[in-house]
VOMARMI-696435 format. One record per atom (N, C-alpha, C): x negated, y, z; residue in one letter. Coordinates in steps of 0.02 Angstrom, whole numbers, plus 50000, padded with zeros to 5 digits. Each point is the difference from the previous one (the first is absolute). Example, Ala and Ser with C-alpha at 12.3 -4.5 7.8 and 13.67 -1.06 7.14 Angstrom:
493404971650390a/500455005950000a/499555006050000a/500185005349964s/499585005950003s/500395005550037s/
***
This chain:
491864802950190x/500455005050030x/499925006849965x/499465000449999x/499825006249952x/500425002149915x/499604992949996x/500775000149912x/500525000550018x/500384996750036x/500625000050026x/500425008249998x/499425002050041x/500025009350024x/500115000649929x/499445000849970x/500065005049933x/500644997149941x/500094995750015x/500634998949947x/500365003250023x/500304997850066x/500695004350039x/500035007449978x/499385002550034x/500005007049979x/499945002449917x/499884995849967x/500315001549922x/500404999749991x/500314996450006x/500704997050002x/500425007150031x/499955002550047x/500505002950033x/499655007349965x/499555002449956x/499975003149983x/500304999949922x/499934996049977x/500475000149946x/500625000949996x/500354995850062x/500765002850002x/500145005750024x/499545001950052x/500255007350027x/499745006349971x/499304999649920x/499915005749981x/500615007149995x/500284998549962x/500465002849976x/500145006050087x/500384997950037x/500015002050061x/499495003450021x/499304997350009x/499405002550008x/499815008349945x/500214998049922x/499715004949964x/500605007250022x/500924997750021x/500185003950024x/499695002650037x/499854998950079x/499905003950041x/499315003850001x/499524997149939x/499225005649975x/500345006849966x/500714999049966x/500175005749966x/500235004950031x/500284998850067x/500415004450059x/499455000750023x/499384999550005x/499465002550066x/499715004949961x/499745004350043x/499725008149986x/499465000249943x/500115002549949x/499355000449966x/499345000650029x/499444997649962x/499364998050008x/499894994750007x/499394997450024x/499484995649972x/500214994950023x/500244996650053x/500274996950018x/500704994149970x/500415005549990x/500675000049949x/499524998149915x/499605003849976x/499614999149943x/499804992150004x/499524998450044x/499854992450007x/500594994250006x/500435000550027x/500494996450023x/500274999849931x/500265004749973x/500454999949932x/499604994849953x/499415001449981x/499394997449955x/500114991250020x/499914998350066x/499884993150022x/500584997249988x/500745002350046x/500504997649983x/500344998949936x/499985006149946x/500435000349938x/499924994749982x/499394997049961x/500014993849956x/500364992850035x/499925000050063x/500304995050034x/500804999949993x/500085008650009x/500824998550004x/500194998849934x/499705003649953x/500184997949927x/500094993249973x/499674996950010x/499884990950000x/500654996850054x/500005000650060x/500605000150036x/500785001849952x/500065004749972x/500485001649997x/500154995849908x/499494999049968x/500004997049968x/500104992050002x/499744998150045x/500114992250010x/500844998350035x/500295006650024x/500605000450039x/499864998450075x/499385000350007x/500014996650079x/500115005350044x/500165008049971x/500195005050068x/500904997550012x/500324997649933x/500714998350049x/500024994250060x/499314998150019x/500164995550071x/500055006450049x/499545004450026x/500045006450020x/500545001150000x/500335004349957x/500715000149981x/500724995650043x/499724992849967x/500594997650027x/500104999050072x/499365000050031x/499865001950069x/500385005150051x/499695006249941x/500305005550037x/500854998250002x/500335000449950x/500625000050005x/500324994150057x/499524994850005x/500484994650059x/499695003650045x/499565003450026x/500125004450058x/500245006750029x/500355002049931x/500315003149989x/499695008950004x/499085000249971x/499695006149981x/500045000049924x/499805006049993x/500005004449921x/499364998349993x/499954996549930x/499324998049964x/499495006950010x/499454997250018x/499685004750015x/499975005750068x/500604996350022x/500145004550057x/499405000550044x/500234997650098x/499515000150036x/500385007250057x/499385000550053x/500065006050028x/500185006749966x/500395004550025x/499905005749989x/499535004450008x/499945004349953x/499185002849992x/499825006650021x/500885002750037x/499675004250051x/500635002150022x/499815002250086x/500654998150026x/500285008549995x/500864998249970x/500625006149968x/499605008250037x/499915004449973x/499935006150037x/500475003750014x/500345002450056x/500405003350015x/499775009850009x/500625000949956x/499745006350007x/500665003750041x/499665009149981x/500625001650035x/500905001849951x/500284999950024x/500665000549945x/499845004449982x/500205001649932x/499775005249957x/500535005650008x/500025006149996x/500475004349990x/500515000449929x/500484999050001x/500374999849940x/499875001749947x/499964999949929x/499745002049940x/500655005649991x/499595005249964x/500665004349963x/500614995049948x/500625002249990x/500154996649952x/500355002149954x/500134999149926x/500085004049956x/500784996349988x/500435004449963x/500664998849983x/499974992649975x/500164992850013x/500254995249941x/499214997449988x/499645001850006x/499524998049977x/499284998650061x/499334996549990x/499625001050048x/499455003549950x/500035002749944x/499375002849971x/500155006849956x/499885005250028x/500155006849987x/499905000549919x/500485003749984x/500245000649911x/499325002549967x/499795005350059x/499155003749984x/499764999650052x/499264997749983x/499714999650072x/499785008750024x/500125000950059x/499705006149994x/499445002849999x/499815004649983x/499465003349989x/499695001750056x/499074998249986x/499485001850064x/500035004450019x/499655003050049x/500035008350037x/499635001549947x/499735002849978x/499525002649960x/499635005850023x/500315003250044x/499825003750044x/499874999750085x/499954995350003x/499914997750083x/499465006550034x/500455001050073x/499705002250031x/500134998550084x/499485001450049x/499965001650067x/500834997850029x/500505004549988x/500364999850021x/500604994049953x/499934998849965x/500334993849948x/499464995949969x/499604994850040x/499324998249950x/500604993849959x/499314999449952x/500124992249958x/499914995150063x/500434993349983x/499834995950046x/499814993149956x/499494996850018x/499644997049969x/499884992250048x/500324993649956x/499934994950039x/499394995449955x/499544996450046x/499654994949941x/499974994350041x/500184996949942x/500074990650011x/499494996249991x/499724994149997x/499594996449980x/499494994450042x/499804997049944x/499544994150042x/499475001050040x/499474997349998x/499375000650024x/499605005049964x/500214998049924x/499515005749977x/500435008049999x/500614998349977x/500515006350019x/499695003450063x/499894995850061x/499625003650044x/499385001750011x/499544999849966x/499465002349958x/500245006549972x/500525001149975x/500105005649977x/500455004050056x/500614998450059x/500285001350015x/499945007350044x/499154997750066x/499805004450025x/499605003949972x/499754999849946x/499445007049968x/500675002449968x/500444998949964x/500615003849983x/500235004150052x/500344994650077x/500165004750040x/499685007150009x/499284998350001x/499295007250030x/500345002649924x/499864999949922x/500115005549978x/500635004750009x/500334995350017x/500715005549982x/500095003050061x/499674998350044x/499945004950067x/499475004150008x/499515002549947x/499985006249967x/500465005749974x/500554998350004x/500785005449966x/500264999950041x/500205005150023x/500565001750065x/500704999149954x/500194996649935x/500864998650004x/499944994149946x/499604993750060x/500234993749986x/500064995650088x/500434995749973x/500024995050080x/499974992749979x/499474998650016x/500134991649964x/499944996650058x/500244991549967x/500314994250057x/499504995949956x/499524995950046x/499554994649956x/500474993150043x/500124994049952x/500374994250033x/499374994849939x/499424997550008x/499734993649988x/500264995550028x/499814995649966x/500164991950021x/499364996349987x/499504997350011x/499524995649971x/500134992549988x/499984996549948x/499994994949974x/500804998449994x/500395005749951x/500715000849981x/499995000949914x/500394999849993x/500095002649912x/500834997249990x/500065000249941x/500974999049983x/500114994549983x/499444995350003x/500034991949971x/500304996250038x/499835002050070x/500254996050061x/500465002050041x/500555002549979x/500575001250053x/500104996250065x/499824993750005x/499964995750043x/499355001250071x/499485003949978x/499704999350037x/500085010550024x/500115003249957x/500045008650020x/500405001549938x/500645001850018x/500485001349969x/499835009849987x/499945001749950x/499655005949976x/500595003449986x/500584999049973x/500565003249992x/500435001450052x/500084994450052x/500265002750052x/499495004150053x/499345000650006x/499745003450027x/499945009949972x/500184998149949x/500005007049957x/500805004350023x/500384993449991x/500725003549996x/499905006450101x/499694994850040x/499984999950047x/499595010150012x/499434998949976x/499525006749973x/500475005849967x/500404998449952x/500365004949986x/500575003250008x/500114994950043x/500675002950064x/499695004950050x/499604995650046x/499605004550054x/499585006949964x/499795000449943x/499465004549974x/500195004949976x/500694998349943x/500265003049945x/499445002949969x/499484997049963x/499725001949984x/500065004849908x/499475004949972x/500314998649946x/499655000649956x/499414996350012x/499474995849966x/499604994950025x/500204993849960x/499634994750030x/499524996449962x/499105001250027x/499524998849960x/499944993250031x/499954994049939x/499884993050014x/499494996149950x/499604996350054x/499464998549980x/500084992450030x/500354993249938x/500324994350038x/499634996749916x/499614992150013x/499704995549967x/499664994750029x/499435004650031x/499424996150003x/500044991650016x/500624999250053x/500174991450016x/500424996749940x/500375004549944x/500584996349962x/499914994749950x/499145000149972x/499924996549940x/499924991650047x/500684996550010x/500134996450049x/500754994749983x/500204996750013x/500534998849972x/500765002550054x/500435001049952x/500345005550014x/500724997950032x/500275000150067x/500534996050026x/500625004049997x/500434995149961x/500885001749986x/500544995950055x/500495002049983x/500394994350054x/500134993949956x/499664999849956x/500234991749933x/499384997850016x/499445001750018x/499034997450035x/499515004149940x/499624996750018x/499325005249993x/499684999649919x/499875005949948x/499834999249941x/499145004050023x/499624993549970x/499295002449990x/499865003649953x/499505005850021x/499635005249961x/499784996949928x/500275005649950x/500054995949945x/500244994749958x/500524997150058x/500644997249956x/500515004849957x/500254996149953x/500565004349978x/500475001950056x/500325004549996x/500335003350054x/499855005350033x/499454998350035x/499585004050046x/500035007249967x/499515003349963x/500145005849990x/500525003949996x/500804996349993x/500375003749971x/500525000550093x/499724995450027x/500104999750065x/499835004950071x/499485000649945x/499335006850060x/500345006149957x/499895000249953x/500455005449971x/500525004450031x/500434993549998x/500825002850022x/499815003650084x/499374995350045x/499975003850044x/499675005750018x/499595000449969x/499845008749992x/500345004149986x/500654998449942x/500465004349973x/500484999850074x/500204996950025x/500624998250061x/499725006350053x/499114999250027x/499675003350027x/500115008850001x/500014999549919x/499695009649992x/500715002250006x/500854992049970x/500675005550001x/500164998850060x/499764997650053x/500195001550092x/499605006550029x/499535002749972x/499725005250014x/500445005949989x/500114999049924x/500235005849955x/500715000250020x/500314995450022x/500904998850025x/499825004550054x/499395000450044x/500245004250065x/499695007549987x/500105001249949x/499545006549980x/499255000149988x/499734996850009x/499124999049987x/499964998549942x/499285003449958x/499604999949945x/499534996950048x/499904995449919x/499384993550024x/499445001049961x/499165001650036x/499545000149973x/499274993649997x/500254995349956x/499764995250008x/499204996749986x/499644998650047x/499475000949992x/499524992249969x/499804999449935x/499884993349994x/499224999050023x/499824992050005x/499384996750031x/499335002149963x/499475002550040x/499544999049992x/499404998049959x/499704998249953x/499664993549981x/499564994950062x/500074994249980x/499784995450061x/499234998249984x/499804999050037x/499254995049967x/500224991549990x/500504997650005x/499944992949982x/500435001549939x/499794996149942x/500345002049933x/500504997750007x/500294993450031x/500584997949991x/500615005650027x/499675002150066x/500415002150050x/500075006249945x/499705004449978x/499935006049960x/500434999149944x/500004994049971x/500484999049934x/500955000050027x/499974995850064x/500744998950025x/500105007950001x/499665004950047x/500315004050009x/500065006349945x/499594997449957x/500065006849924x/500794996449973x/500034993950002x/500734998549974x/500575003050049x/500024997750074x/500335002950045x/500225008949993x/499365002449989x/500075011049986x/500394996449941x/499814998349938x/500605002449931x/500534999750022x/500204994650046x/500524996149996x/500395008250029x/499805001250085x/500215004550029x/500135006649955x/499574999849955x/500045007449965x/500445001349932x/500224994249994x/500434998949947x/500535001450031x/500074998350081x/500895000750017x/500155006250016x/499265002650041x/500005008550003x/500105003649933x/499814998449942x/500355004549937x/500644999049973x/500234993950027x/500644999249979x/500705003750059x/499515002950047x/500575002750046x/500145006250010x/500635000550002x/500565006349989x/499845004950023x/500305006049985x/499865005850043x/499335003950022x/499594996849957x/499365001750038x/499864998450082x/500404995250007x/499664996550064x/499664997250021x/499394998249940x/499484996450027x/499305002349973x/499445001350018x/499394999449951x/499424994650036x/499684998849953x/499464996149987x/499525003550010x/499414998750052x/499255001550006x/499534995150000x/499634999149941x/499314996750011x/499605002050024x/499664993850045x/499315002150071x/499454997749943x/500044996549933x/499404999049974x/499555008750003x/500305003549963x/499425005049973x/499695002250076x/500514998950061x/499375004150072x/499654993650007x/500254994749997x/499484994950032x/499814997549960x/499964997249936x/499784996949958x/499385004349955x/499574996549965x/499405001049977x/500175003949923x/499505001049971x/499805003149938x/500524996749951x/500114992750002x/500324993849968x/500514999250035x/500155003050031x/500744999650054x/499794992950035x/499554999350015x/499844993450033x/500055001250056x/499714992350067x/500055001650063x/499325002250018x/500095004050053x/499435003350007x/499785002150072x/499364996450024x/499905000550084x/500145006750030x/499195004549963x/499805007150000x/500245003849955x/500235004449982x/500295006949976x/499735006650026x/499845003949935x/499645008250052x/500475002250006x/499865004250049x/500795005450021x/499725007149948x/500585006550017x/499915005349980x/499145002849993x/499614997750054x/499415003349993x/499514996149989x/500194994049968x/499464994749963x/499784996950048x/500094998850051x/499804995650061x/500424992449973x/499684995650022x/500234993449990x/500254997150066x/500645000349981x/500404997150051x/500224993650011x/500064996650061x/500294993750000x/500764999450015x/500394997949946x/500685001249948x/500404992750067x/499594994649977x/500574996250001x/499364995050066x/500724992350029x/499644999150063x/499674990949958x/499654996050037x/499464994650009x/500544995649957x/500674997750012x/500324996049989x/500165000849899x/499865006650001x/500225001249886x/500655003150016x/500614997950049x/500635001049978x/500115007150047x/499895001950056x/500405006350042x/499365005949981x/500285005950009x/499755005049993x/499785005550074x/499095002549997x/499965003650060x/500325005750021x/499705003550026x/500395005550032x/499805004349944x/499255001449985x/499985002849951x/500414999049930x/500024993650000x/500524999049912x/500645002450032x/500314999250035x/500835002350011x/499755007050018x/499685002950016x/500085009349985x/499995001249945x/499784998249923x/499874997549948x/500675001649957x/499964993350018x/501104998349974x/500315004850030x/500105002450064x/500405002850025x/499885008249980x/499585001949972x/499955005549980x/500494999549912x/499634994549983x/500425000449935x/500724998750002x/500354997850064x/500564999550034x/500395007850000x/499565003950037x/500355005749991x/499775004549921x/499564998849981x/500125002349927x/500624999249959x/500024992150010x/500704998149965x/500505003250022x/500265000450060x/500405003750027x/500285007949986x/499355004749982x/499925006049958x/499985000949931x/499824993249977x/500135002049937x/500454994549951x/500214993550032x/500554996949991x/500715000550010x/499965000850066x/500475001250027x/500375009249991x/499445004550002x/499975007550013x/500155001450061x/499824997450053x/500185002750056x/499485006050005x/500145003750032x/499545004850023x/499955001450072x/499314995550019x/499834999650086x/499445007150000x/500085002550049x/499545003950018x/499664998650061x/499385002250006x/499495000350061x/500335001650058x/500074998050065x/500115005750046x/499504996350058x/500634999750056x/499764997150066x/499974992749997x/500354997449979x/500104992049982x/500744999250032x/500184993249950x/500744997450014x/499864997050066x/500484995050013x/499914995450052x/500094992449967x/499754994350024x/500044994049981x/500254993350062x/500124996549980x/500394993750042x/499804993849958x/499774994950056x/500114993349973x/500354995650010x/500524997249980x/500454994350023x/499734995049998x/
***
């Protein structure tokens, strides 16, 4: 009975890898997702090679699910209706985007929205605290944890933005979106794995789609790329992921977008990943958290300082000290 067991269960692991290595790629980064990928891949590879995932397949279709389908992976979020977008003559994307306050103050501050994942939120609230040091900024923090642009299916990032910049009008939006993407990536034709042909030029187009829905509603996008990781793999996906992003940020118009690297605050001598980091007064600080991938409170005051650097000297805004803005989280 015992053999019996273990064939079956080979058996049904061979046909259903494929399915199996899907749903390790949709689950949240770390160790977990790391193990699962490792055990499953070679199985599904062999599977898909022998052709035995089209029983799977032909399955799904006489019961009429999407290969790979299954439950939904999180149930629709309803938000509130958004307030109407401005709209421009004939067109939905202004001829020039307009220009930042550059002068924000008290009575007209900058308004400042930031987006992002888990680690985005790592950065989101020590950002909020700096810029509420300046009495003429107002920022809106909207995280999502275990989101990125790969999976429309599970947190649709574009319609949650469109949503942010109706209600916000914001007119700068700092985004800090990866950490889940090096993942395979879902279209309405199905899903292209990380590092197939395609893929990059796929993630591409959506970062670019991303920064011209910002910039269509008046927002300059200040885009913030990943970290270094302590797992090399995970560290290599996402140094490809920043080029990728930072290639579309130089290719975009108007000066509507810039690029910030978190290597030089968080990263080491070697731009490596790095636990401890000294701060300003040579104290050795603890940068980043137990897991390699999210960042502490101390590392996001860190970034978020070099957040508003960029801001002063990228952007040129000119924030001044006062009483402090006010902040909101959606």
């Amino acid at each position: 009975m015992l053999f019996i067991g273990v064939v079956c269960f080979g058996l049904w692991l061979l046909l259903d890898a494929p399915s199996l290595q899907h749903s390790a790629e949709t689950s949240p980064i770390g160790t977990r997702r790391t193990v699962s990928m490792d055990v499953v891949g070679p199985v599904a590879s062999l599977s898909r090679t022998l052709g035995l995932d089209n029983v799977v397949g032909w399955t799904d279709e006489a019961f009429g699910r999407s290969p790979g389908g299954g439950p939904s992976l999180a149930v629709p979020i309803h938000r509130v209706k958004p307030k109407p977008l401005p709209t421009t003559s004939g067109t939905t994307t202004p001829t020039n985007l307009p220009l930042l306050n550059y002068h924000p103050t008290p009575a007209a501050p900058l308004r400042v929205l930031i987006v992002g994942d888990s680690v985005g939120l790592d950065l989101g609230q020590p950002l909020v605290n700096a810029l509420g040091a300046f009495g003429d900024v107002t920022t809106y923090l909207d995280g999502r944890i275990d989101t990125g642009l790969t999976r429309p299916d599970y947190f649709n990032w574009p319609a949650e933005l469109q949503v942010d910049l109706a209600n916000q009008r914001p007119q700068l939006v700092v985004v800090m979106i990866g950490a889940n993407d090096p993942q395979g990536l879902v279209t309405p034709n199905g899903s292209i794995r990380f590092g197939q042909p395609g893929w990059d030029e796929a993630y591409s187009t959506r970062v670019s789609a991303f920064i011209a829905e910002a910039n269509a509603a008046g927002a300059h996008v200040l885009w913030v790329g990943m970290p270094p990781m302590q797992d090399p793999g995970l560290d290599a996906a996402l140094k490809h992921l920043n080029g990728l992003v930072q290639a579309q940020v130089t290719g975009t118009k108007d000066g509507g977008a810039a690029y910030l690297s978190s290597v030089p605050a968080l990263g080491d001598q070697h731009h490596a990943y790095a636990a401890y980091l000294p701060d300003s007064s040579g104290a050795v600080t603890n940068v980043r958290t137990p897991d390699g991938i999210h960042v502490t409170p101390a590392g996001g005051a860190r970034l978020a300082a070099a957040v508003v650097t960029a801001m002063e000297g990228q952007l040129h805004i000119q924030l001044v000290p006062g009483i402090g803005g006010t902040s909101r989280r959606s």
